[in-house]
N, C-alpha and C positions, 0 to 999 in steps of 0.2 A: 570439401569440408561439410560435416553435417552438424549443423544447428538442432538439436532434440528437445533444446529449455529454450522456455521464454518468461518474461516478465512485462507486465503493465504498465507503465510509470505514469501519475497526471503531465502530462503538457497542455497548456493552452494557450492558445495565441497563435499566428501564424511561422514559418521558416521551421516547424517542430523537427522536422529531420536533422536540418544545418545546424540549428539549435543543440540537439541530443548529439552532433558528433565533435562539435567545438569543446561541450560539456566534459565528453569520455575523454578527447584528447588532453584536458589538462588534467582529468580525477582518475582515471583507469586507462592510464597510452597502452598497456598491454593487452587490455580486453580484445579475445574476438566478437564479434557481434554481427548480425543483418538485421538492415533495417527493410521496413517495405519501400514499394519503388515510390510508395507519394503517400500524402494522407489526405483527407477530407478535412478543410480549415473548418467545422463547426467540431470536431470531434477535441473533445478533451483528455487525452491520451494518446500512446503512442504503445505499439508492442515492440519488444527486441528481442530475437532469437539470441540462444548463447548455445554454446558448446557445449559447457557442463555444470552441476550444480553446483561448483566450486566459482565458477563465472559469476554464475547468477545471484550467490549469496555476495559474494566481492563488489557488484555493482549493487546492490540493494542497501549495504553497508555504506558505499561513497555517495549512493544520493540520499541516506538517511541522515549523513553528517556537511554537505554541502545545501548551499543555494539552492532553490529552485530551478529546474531549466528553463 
């Protein structure tokens, strides 16, 4: 599977991985996505590869109308 888009989203706080897959599991279960293998707990964001710009607009949409992660 090749990931070619990505997107930035803020996360802060620690678990931002666990965090962003608990999130997509209830707002986008059909998304594909990679995340990276770990982050740095001072970084305040997170990248997520997607598949394609149809992806990446679709998750841009769910976290501009949900919660925070």
């Amino acid at each position: 599977m090749t990931f070619k888009y990505s997107v930035t989203l803020p996360v802060s706080g620690g678990d931002k991985l666990r965090r962003f897959r608990e999130w997509a599991g209830e707002h986008v279960p059909a998304l594909s996505y990679s995340l990276p293998v770990q982050t740095v707990g001072k970084t305040q964001a997170v990248t997520i590869e997607l598949r394609s710009l149809v992806d990446r607009k679709q998750l841009l949409e769910a976290f501009s109308k949900s919660a925070r992660i």
